[in-house]
PASEBA-1860 file (N, C-alpha, C; in nm, 3 decimals):
! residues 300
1> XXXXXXXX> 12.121/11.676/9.277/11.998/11.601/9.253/11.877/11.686/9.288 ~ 11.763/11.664/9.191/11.653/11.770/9.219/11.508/11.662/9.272 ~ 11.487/11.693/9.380/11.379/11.601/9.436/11.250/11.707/9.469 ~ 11.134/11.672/9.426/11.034/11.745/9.508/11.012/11.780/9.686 ~ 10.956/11.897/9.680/10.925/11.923/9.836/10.846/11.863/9.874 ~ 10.735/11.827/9.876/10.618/11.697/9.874/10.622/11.576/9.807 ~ 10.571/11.448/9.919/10.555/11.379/9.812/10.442/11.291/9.906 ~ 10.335/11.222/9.822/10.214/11.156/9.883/10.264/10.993/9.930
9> XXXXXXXX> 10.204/10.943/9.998/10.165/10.799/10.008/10.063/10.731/10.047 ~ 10.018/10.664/9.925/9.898/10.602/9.946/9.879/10.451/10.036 ~ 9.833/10.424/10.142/9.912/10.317/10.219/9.810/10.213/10.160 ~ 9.855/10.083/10.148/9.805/9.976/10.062/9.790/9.862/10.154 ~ 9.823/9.862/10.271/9.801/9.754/10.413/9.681/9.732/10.415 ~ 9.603/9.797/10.427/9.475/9.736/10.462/9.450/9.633/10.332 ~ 9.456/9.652/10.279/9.417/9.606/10.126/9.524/9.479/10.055 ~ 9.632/9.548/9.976/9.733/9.453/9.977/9.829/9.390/10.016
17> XXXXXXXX> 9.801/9.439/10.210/9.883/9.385/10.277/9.823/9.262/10.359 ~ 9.673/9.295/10.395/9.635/9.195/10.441/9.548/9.106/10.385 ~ 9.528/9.088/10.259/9.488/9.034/10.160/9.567/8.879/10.161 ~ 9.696/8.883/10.214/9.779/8.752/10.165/9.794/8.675/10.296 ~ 9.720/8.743/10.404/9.748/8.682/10.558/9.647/8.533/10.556 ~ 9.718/8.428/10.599/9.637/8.289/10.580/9.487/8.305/10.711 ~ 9.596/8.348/10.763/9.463/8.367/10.908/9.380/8.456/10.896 ~ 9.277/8.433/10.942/9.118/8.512/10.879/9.134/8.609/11.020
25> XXXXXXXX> 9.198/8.758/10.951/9.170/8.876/11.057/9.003/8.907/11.111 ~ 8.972/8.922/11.212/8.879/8.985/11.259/8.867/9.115/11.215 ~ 8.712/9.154/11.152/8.655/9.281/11.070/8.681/9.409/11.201 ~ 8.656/9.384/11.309/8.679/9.497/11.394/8.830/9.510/11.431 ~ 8.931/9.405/11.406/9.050/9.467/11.413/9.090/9.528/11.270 ~ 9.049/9.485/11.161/9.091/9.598/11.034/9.044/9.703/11.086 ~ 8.920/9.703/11.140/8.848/9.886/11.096/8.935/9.953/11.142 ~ 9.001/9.916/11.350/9.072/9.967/11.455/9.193/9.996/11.345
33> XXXXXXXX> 9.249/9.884/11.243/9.420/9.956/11.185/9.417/10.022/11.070 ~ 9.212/10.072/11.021/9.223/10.183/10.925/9.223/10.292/10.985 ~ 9.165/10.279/11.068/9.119/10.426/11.145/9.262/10.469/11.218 ~ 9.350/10.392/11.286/9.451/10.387/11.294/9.513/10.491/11.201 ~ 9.550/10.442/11.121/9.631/10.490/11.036/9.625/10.614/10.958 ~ 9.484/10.644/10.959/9.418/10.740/10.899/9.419/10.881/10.998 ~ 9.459/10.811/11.104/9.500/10.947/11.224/9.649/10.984/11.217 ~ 9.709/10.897/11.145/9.871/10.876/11.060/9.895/11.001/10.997
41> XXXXXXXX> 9.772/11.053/10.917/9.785/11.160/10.841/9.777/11.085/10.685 ~ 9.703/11.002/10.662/9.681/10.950/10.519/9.567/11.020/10.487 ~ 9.565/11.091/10.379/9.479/11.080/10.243/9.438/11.026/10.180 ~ 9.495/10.901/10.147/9.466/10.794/10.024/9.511/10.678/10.099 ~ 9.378/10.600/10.047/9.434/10.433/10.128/9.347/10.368/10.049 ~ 9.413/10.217/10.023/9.310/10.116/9.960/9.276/10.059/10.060 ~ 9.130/10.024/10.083/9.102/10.006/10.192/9.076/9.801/10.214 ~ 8.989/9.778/10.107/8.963/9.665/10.070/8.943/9.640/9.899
49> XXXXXXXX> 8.895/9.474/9.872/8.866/9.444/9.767/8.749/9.370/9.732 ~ 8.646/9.386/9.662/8.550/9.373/9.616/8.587/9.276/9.527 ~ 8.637/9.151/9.590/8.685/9.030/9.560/8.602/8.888/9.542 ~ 8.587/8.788/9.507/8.461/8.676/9.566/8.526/8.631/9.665 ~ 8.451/8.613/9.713/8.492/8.576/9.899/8.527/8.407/9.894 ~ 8.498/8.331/9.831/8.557/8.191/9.771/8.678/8.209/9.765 ~ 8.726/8.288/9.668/8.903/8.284/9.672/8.962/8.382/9.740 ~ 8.914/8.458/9.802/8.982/8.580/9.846/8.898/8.605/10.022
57> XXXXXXXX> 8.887/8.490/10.113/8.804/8.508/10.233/8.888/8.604/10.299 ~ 8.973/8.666/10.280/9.039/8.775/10.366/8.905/8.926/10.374 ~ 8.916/8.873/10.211/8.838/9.013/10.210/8.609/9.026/10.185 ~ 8.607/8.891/10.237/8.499/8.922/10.266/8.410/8.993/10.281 ~ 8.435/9.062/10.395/8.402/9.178/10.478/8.371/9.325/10.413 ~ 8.407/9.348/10.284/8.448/9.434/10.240/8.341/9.556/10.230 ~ 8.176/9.508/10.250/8.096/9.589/10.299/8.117/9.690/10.385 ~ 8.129/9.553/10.487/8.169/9.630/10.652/8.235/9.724/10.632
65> XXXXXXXX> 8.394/9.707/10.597/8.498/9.788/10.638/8.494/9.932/10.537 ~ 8.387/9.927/10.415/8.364/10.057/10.384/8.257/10.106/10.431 ~ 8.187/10.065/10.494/8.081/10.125/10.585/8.126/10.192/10.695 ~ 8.207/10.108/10.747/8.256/10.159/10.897/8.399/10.292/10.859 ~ 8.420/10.291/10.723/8.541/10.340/10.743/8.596/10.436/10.671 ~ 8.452/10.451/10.557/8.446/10.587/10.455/8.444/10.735/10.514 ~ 8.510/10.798/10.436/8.503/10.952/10.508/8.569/11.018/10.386 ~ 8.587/11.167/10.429/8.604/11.247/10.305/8.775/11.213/10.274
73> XXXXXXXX> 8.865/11.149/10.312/8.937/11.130/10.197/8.943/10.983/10.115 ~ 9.010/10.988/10.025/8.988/10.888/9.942/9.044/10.731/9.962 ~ 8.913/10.672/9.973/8.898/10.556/10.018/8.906/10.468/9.898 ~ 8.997/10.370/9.839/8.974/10.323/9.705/8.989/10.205/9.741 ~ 8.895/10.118/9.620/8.857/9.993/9.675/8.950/9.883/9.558 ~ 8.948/9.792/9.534/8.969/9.706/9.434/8.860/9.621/9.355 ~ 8.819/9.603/9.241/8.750/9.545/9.189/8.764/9.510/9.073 ~ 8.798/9.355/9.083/8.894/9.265/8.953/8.758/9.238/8.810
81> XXXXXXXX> 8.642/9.262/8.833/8.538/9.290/8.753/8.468/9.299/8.754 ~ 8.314/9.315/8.639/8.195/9.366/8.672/8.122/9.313/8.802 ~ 8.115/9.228/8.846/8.037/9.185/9.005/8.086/9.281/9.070 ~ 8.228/9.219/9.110/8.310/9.404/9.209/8.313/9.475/9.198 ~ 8.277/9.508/9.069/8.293/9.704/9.054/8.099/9.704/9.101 ~ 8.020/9.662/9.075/7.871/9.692/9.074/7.842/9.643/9.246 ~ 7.944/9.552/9.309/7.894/9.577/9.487/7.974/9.712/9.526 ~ 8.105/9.746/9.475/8.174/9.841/9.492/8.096/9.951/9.486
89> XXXXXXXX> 8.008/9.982/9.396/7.929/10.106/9.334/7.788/10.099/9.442 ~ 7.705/9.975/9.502/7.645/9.948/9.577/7.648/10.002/9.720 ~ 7.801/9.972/9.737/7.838/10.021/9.885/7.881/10.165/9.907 ~ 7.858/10.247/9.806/7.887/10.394/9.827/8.053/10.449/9.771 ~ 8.113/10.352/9.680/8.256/10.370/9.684/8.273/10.463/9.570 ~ 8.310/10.583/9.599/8.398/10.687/9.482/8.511/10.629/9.453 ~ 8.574/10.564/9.441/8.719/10.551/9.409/8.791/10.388/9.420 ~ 8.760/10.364/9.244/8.781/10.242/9.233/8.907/10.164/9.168
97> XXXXXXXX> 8.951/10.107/9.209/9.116/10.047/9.179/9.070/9.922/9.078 ~ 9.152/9.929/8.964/9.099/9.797/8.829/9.264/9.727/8.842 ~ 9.273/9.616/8.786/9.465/9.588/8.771/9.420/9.491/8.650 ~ 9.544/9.506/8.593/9.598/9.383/8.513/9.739/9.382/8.489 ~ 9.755/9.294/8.489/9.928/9.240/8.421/9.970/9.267/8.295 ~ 10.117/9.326/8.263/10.139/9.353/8.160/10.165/9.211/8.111 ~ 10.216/9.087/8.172/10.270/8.970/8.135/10.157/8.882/8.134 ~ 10.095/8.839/8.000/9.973/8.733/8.003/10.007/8.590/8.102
105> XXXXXXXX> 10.058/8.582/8.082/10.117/8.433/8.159/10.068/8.474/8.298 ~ 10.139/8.597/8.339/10.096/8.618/8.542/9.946/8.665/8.507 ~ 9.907/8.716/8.408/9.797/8.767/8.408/9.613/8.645/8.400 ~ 9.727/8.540/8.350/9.640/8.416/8.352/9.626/8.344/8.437 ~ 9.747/8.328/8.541/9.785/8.239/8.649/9.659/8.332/8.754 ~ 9.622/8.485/8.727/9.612/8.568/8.858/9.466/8.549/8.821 ~ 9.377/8.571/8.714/9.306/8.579/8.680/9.187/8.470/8.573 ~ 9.282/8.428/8.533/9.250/8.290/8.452/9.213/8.348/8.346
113> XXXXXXXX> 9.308/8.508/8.250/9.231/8.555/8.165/9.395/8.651/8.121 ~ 9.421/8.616/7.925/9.516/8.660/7.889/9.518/8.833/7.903 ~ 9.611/8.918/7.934/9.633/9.081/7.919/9.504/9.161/7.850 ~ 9.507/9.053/7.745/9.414/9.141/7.633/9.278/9.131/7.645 ~ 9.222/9.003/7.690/9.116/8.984/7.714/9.050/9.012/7.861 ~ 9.187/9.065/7.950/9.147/9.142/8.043/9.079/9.243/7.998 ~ 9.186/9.311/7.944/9.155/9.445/7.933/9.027/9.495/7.835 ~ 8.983/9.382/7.735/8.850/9.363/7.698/8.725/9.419/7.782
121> XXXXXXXX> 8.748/9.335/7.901/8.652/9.322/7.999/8.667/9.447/8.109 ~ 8.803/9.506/8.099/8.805/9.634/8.250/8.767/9.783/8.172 ~ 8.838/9.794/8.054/8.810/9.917/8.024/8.657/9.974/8.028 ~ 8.583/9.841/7.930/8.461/9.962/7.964/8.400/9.952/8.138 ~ 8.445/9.905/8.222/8.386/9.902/8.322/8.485/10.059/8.377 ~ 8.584/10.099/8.358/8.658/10.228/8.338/8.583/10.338/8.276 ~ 8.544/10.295/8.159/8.473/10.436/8.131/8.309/10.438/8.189 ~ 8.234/10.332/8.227/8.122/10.332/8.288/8.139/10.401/8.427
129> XXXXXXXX> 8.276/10.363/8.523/8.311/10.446/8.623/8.316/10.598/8.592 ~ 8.372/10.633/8.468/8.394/10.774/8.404/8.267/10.855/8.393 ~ 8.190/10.760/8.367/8.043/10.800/8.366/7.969/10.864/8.485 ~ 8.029/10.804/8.594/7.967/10.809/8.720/7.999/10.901/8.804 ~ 8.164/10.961/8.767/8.236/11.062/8.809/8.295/11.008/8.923 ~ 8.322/10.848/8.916/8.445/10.841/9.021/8.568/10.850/8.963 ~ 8.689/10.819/9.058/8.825/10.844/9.055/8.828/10.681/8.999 ~ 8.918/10.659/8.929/8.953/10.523/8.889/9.121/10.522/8.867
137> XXXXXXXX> 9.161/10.445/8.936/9.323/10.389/8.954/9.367/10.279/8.878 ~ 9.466/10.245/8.825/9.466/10.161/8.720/9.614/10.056/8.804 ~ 9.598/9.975/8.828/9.713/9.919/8.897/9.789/9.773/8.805 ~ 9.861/9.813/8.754/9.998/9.785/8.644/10.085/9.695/8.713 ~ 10.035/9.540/8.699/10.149/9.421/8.764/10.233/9.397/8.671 ~ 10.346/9.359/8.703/10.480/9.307/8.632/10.496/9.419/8.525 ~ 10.547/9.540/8.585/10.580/9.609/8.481/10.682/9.625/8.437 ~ 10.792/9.561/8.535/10.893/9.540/8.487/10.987/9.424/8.467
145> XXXXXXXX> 10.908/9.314/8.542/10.968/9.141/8.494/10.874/9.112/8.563 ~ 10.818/8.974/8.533/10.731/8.826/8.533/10.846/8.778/8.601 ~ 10.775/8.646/8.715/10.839/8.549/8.697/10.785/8.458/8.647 ~ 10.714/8.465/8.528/10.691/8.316/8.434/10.745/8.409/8.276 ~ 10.800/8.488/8.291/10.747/8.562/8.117/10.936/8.644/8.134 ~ 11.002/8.707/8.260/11.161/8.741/8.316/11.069/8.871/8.235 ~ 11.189/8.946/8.200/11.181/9.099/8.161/11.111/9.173/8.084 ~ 11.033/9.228/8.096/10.901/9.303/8.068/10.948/9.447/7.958
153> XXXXXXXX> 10.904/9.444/7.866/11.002/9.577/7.788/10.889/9.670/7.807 ~ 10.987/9.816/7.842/10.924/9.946/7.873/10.821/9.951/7.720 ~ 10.826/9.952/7.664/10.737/9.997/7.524/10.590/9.941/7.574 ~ 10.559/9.799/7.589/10.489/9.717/7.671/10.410/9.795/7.791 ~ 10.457/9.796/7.897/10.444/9.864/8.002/10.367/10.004/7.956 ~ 10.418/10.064/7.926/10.352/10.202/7.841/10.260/10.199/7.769 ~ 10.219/10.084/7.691/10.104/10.032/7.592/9.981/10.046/7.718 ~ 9.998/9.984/7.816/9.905/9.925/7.897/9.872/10.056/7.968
161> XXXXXXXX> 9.972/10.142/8.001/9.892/10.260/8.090/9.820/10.355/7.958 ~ 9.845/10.337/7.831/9.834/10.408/7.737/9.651/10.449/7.740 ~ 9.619/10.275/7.704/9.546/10.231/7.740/9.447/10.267/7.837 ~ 9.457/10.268/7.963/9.408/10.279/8.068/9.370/10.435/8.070 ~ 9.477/10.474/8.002/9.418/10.669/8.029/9.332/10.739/7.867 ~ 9.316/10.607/7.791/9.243/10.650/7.703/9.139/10.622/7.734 ~ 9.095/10.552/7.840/8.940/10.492/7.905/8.937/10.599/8.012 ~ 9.028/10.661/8.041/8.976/10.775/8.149/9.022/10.736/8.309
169> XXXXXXXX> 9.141/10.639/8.304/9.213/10.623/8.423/9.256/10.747/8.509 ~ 9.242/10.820/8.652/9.312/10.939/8.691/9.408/10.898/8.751 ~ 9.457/10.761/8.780/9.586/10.718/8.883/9.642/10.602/8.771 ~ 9.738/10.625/8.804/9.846/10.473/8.731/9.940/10.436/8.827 ~ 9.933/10.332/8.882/9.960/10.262/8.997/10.063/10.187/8.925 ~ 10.246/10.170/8.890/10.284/10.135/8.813/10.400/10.013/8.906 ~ 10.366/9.862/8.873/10.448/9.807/8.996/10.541/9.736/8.953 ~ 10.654/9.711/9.058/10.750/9.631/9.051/10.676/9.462/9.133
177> XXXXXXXX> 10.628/9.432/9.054/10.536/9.294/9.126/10.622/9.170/9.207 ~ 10.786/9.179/9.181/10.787/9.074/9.248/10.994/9.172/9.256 ~ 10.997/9.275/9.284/11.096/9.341/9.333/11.219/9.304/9.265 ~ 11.199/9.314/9.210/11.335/9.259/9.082/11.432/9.365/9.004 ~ 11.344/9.483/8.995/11.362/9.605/8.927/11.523/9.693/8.962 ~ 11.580/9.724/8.935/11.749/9.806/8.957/11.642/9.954/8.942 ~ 11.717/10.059/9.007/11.698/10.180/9.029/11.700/10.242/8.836 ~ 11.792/10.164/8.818/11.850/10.227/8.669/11.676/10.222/8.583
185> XXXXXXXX> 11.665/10.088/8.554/11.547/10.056/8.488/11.421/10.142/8.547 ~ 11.441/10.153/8.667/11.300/10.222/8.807/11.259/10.367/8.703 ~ 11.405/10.446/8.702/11.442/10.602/8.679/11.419/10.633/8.528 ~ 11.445/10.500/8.432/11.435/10.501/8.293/11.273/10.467/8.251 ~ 11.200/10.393/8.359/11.045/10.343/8.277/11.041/10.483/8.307 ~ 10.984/10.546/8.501/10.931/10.683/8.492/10.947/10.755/8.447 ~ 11.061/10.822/8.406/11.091/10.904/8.333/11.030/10.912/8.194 ~ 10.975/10.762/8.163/10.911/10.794/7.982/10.799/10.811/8.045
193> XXXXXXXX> 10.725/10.740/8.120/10.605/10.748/8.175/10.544/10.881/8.180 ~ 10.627/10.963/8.249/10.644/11.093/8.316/10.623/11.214/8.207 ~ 10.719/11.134/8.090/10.721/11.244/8.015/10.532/11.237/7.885 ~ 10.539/11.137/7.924/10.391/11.077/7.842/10.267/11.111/7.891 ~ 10.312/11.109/7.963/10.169/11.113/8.076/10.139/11.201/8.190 ~ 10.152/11.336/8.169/10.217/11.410/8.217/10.085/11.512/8.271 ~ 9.929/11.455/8.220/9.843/11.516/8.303/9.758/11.402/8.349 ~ 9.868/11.264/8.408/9.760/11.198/8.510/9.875/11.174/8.598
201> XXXXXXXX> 9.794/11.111/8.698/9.884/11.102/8.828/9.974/10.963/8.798 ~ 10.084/10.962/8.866/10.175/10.839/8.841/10.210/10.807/8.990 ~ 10.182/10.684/9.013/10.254/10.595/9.141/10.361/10.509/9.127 ~ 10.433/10.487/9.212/10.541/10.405/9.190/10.507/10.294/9.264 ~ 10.493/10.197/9.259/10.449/10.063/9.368/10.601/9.931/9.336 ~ 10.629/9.956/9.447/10.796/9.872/9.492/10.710/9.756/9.639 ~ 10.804/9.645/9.596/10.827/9.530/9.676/10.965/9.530/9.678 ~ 11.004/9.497/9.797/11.142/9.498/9.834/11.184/9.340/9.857
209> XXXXXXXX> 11.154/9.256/9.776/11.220/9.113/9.776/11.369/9.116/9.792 ~ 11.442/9.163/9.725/11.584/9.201/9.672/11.627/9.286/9.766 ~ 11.570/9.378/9.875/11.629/9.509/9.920/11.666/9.611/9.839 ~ 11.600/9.625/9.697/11.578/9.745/9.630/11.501/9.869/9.645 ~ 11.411/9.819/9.736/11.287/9.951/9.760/11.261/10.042/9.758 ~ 11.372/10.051/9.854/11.435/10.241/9.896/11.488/10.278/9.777 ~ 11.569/10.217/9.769/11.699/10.250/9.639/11.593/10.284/9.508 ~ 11.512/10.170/9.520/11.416/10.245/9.386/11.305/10.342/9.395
217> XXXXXXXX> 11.281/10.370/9.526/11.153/10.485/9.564/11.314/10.638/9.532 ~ 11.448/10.661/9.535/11.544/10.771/9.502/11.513/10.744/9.384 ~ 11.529/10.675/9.326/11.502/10.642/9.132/11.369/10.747/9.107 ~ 11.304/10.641/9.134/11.134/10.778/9.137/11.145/10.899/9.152 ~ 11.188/10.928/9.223/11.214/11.060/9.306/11.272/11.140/9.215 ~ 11.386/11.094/9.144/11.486/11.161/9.062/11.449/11.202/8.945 ~ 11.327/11.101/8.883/11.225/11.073/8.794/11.136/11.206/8.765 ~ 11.120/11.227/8.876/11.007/11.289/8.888/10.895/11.261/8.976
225> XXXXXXXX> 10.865/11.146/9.026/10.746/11.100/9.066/10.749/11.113/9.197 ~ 10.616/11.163/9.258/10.655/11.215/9.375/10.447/11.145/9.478 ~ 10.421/11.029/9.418/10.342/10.955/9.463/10.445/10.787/9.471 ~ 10.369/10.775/9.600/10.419/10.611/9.642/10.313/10.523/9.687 ~ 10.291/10.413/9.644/10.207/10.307/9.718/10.294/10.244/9.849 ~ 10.263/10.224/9.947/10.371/10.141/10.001/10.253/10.059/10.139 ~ 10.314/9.964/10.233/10.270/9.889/10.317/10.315/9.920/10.485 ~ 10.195/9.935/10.529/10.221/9.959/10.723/10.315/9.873/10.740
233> XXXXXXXX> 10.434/9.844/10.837/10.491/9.736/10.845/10.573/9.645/10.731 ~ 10.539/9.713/10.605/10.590/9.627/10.488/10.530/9.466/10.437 ~ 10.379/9.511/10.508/10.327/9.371/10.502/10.233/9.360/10.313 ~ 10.246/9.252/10.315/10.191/9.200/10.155/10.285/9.078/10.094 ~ 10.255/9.078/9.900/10.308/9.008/9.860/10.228/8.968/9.747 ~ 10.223/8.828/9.675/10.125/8.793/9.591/10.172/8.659/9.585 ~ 10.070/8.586/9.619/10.013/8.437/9.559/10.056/8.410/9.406 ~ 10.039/8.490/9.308/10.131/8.455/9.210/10.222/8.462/9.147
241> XXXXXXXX> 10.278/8.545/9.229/10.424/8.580/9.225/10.517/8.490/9.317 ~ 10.552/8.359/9.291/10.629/8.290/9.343/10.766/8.376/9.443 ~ 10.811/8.422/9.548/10.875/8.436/9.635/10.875/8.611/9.636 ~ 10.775/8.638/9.591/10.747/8.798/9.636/10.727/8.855/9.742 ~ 10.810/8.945/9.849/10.804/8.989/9.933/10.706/9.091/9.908 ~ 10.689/9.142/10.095/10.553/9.225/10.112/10.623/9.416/10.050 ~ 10.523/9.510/10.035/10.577/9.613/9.961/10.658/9.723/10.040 ~ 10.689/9.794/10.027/10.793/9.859/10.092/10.758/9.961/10.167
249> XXXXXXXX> 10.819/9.865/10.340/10.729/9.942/10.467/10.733/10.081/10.433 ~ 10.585/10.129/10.501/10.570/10.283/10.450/10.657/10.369/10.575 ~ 10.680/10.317/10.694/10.772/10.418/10.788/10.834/10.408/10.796 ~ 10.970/10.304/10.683/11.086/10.341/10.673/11.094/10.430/10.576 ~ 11.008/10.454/10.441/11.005/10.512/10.359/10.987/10.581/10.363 ~ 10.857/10.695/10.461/10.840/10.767/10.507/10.949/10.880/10.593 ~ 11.043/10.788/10.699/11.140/10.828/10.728/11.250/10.874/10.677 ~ 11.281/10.813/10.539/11.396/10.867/10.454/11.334/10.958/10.379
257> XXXXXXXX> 11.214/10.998/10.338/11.172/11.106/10.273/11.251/11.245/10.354 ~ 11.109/11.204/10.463/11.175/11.349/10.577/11.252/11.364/10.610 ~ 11.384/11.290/10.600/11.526/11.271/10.653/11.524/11.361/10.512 ~ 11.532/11.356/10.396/11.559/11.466/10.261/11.485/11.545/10.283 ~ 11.374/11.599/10.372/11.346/11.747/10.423/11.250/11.746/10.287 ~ 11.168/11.617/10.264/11.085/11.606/10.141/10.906/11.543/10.219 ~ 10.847/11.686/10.247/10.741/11.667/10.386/10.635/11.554/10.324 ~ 10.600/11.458/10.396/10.485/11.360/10.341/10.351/11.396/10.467
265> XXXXXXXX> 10.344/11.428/10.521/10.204/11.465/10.579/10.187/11.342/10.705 ~ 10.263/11.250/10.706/10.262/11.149/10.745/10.319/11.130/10.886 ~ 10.239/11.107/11.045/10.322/11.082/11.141/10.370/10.932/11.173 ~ 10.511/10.954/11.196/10.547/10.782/11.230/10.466/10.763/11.353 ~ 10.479/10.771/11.439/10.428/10.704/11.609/10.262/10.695/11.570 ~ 10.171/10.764/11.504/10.080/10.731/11.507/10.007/10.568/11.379 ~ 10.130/10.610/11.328/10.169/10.497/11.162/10.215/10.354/11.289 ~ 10.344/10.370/11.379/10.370/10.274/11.461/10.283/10.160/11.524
273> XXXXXXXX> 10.212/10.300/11.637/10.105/10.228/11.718/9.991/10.157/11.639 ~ 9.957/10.199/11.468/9.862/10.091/11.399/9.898/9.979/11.381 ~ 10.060/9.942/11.387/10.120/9.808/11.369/10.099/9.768/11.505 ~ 10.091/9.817/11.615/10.089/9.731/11.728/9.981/9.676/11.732 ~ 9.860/9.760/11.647/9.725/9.685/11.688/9.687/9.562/11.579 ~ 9.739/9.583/11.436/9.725/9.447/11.369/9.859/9.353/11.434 ~ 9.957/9.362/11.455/10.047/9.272/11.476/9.971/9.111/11.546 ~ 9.928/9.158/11.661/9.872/9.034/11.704/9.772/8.931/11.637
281> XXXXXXXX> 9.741/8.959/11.538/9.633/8.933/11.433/9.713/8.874/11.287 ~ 9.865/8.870/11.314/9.916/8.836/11.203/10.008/8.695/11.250 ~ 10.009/8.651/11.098/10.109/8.522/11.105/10.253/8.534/11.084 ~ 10.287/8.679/11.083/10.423/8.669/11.068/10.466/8.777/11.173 ~ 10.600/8.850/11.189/10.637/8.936/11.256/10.673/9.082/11.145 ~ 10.645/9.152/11.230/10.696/9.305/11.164/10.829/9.274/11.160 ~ 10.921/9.338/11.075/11.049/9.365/11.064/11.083/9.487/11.020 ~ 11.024/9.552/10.966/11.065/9.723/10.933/11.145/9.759/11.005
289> XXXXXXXX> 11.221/9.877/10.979/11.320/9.901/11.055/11.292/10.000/11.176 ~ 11.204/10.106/11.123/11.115/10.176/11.189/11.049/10.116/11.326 ~ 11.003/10.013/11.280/10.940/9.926/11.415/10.994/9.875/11.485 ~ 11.114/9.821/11.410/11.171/9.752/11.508/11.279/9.845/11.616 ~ 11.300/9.943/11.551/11.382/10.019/11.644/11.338/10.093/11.781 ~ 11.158/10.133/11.729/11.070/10.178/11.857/11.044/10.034/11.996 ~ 11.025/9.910/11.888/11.012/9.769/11.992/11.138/9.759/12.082 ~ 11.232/9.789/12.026/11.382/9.809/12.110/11.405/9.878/12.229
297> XXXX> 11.316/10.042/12.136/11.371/10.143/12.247/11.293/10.110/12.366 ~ 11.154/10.045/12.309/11.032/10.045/12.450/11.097/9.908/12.539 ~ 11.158/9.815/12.481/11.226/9.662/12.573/11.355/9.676/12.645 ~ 11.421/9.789/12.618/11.555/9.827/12.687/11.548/9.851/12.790
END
């Protein structure tokens, strides 16, 4: 098997991990588990979303936490349309994250707006970003099954990033939205992806509902693809994705990289101690395996 010597991870906790927490985190404990993490050895992090604060009060704040928390690597924000992308552009943000659903149905439930008539409305706000000379990420839900729409065909999936890099997308954020995906299917989309698209960047974004995660971050790997989205702790999920687990903790993932002698830049203990500082701030418990094995060694 031929795997790259490097491979990146962009950590998505701040953003789509704590995005789904019912309890309203305190703005000075996010900043404490970006900055956190960012001493982890991350490069790339979504930090927040340039969301309306009506439906999305998690992310309120989202001023703040790019004020307090911008620096020279890449800080990318989310912004579901023109309002968010124009406070996004307000608050100093190079590097802006757009999504839509390949499946109109999730794409309506998420947005109240079919695939197409999304994408009406994001692209040119894509090439107006193009204009501006930021980085723009294109983040690809249900790319490989709905649960209102079941199995998503690769041809589909490919239309939509097609798309996105004819408006001048530099990231394709390509997800398994509600973890459903077999390694087989994982290794067969990237691989066309890969071979298509072969001068923009490709992410793999896994939820581990099923306990596929891992199994499908080797798929990637085998693929070719050697970028990962993944979650501190494995925290996230989605509101419209009926029983979608959070995405696939980044320090177990992290750990099986370097266990293949495949370097990510990334330290666990400093990745750890950021979960100790959101943990108390959350409604659920860590379970990663990573964490839980350090909570062990420190209670023995």
């Amino acid at each position: 098997m031929k795997f790259p010597k490097k491979a990146s991870f962009i950590e998505v906790g701040p953003r789509d991990g704590l995005q789904n927490e019912k309890v309203q985190i305190d703005t000075a404990v996010k900043i404490s588990f970006i900055k956190q993490l960012k001493k982890a050895g991350f490069k790339e992090m979504e930090l927040t979303s340039f969301v309306s604060p009506k439906w999305v009060p998690q992310m309120s704040d989202a001023a703040e936490i790019i004020a307090a928390c911008s620096d020279e690597s890449r800080n990318i924000v989310l912004a579901p349309n023109e309002k968010g992308f124009d406070r996004a552009v307000a608050s100093g943000c190079s590097s802006i994250a757009f999504f839509v659903g390949v499946s109109s149905t999730f794409n309506q439930k998420n947005i109240n707006a079919a695939t197409e008539e999304s994408l009406s409305r994001i692209l040119p706000l894509v090439e107006k970003a193009k204009d501006r000379g930021l980085f723009i990420r294109a983040c690809i839900s249900t790319s490989f099954y709905c649960p209102y729409e079941g199995k998503i065909e690769e041809k589909d999936t490919a239309a939509i990033c097609r798309e996105f890099v004819r408006a001048g997308a530099d990231d394709l954020s390509v997800a398994d939205t509600i973890g459903m995906a077999s390694p087989h299917e994982v290794y067969s989309l990237f691989s066309r992806l890969r071979e298509e698209f072969s001068d923009v960047l490709l992410t793999a974004h896994f939820h581990d509902t099923r306990g596929m995660g891992l199994a499908n971050v080797l798929a990637a790997l085998q693929a070719g693809i050697d970028r990962f989205d993944s979650s501190a702790g494995g925290l996230g999920g989605c509101p419209f994705a009926p029983g979608a687990s959070g995405n696939i903790a980044t320090e177990d993932a992290v750990f099986m990289l370097e266990q293949m002698g495949i370097e990510t830049g990334i330290q666990l203990d400093p990745l750890l101690d950021a979960l100790l500082l959101i943990q108390p701030s959350l409604n659920r418990s860590i379970s990663s395996r990573q964490f839980q094995l350090r909570e062990n060694a420190v209670n023995s």
